[in-house]
Steps between C-alpha positions, in 0.01 A plus 500: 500500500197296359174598492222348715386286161804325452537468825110323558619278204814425593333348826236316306766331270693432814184331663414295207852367479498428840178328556380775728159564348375124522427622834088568553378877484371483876820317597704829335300757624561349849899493369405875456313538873843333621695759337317833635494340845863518471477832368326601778708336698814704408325753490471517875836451571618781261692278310548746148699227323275173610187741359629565208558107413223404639311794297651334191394133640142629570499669115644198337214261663266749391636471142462140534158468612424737204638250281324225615159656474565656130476814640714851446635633824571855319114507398418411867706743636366775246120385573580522925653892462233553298235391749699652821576819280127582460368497861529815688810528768368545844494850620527616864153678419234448794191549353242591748126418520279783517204464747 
């Protein structure tokens, strides 16, 4: 099985061949919106095999847009875990005010 990095630029090569990042970056990222509102889509209906395509779709515009804007989706990945992983998890804790 390949790894997510020759997968991401076996998608790029397969983009550039086929014209697919001539495209602008606000006309891709709304190829991407497209994509998770299918997701989301499927989603609702429970469809396990139509999510996991369309998971794959949703990844693949991702990698795209990426591409476009000279930007690495592994680093942006990293930097967004590293942001959520910081904040606190919400706690069922009530704190009450003393009077």
């Amino acid at each position: 099985m390949a790894n997510f990095h020759s997968t991401e630029m076996d998608v790029i090569r397969h983009a550039e061949a086929n014209k697919l990042l001539e495209v602008s970056p606000g006309q891709q990222a709304l190829f991407a919106a497209d994509s998770m509102e299918d997701l989301c889509r499927f989603v609702a209906l429970g469809e396990p095999v139509e999510i996991s395509e369309q998971v794959g779709l949703v990844a693949i515009d991702m990698i795209r847009l990426c591409a476009m804007l000279d930007i690495d989706l592994s680093k942006c990945l990293a930097q967004a875990f590293e942001k959520i992983s910081a904040k606190p998890l919400p706690s069922n804790v009530v704190f009450l005010k003393k009077e």
